[in-house]
N, C-alpha and C positions, 0 to 999 in steps of 0.2 A: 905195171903190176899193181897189182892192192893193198895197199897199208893193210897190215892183220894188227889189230892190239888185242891180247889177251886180258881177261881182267878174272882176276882171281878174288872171288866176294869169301873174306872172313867175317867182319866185324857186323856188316850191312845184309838185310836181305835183298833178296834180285827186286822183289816188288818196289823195295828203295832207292836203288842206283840207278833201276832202269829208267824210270822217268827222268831224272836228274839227267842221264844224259842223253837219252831221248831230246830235250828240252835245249843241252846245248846244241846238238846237230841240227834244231829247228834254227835258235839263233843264227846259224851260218848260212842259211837257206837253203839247208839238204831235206830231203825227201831222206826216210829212211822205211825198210821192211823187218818187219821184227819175226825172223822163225822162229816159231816154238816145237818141241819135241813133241808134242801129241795134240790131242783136241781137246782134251779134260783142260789141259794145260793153260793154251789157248784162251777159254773160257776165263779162266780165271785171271790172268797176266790183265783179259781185255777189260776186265770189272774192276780190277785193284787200279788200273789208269785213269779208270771215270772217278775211284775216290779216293787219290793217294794226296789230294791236298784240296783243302777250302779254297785257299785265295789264288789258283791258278787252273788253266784248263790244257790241256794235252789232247789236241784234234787226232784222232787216230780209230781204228776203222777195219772190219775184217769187211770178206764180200758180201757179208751181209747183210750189212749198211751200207748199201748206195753204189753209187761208181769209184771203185777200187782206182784210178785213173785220178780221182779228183782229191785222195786222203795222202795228207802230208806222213804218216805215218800208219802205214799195212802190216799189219798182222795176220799170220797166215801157216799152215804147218806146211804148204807146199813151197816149190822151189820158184816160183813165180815174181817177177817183177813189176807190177801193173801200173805204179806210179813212175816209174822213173827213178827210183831210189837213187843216191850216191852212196846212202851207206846200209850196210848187210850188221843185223844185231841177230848173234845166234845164243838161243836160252835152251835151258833146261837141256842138253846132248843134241840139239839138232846141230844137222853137217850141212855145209854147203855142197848142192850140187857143180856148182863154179862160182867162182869168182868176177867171172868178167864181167864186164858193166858197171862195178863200186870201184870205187873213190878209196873204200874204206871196208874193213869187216870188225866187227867186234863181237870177238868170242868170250859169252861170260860163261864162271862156273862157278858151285860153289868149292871153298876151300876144305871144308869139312865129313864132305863127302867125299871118301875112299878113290870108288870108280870114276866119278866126272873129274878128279885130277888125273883119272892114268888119261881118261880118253883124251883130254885137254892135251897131255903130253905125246899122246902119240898125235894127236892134231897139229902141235907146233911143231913134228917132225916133215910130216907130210907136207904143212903150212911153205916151210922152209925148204924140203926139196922142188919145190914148186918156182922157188924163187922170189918170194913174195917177203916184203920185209914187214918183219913180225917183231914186237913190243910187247912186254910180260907187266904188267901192273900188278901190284897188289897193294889190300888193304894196310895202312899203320895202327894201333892200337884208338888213335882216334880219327880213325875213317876215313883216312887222307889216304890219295893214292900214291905209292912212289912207284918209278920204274925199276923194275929189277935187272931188265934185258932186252 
């Protein structure tokens, strides 16, 4: 089954944390696919990667640019695999079609918005009848993540 960790963004934006941990999943030598809820979205997630820091670089990649096969990190609004992912990062309300194949899934949302915490909550219902062990994160007032669940 798939490690699900939820992470609940209050203090931080998604444009913030995603790279960060983006960057540890590279560290470990995972591949990861990053779905986004629409294609505006998409756009934007993929530009704020190219400049969310000077002094470091985040290889990552929709289809197109290049062979989707060869980007350590895919971004992408469909349900598609093309690298080999081990880990599934789902933004902005996108759902996984399945599970199978990751390692791993991490569902981010924001905390302050109303509806992405009901959807979140019915996700970790579903997440959990499924059988899948799931982990609830959230922000501390200084950015730190603790586990809640």
């Amino acid at each position: 089954m798939t490690e699900v960790l939820f992470y609940h963004l209050q203090n931080a934006p998604l444009e913030r944390v995603l790279p960060q941990l983006l960057g540890r999943s590279l560290e470990r030598g995972w591949k990861a696919v990053v779905k986004v809820g629409g294609a505006e979205r998409l756009d934007a997630i993929n530009n704020s990667l190219w400049t969310f820091s000077d002094e470091s670089f985040l290889p990552h990649g929709t289809r197109d640019d290049g062979p989707s096969a060869l980007m350590p990190v895919y971004l992408t609004v469909d349900d598609d695999n093309p690298n080999g992912a081990n880990v599934l990062f789902l933004v902005d309300g996108a759902e996984p079609a399945s599970l199978e194949g990751y390692e791993r899934c991490v569902l981010m949302f924001d905390g302050r918005d109303e509806e992405a915490v009901a959807a979140a909550r019915e996700q970790w219902k579903s997440i959990k009848a499924e059988g899948h062990e799931a982990t609830y994160w959230q922000q501390n007032a200084e950015g730190r993540w603790e586990k809640k669940a």
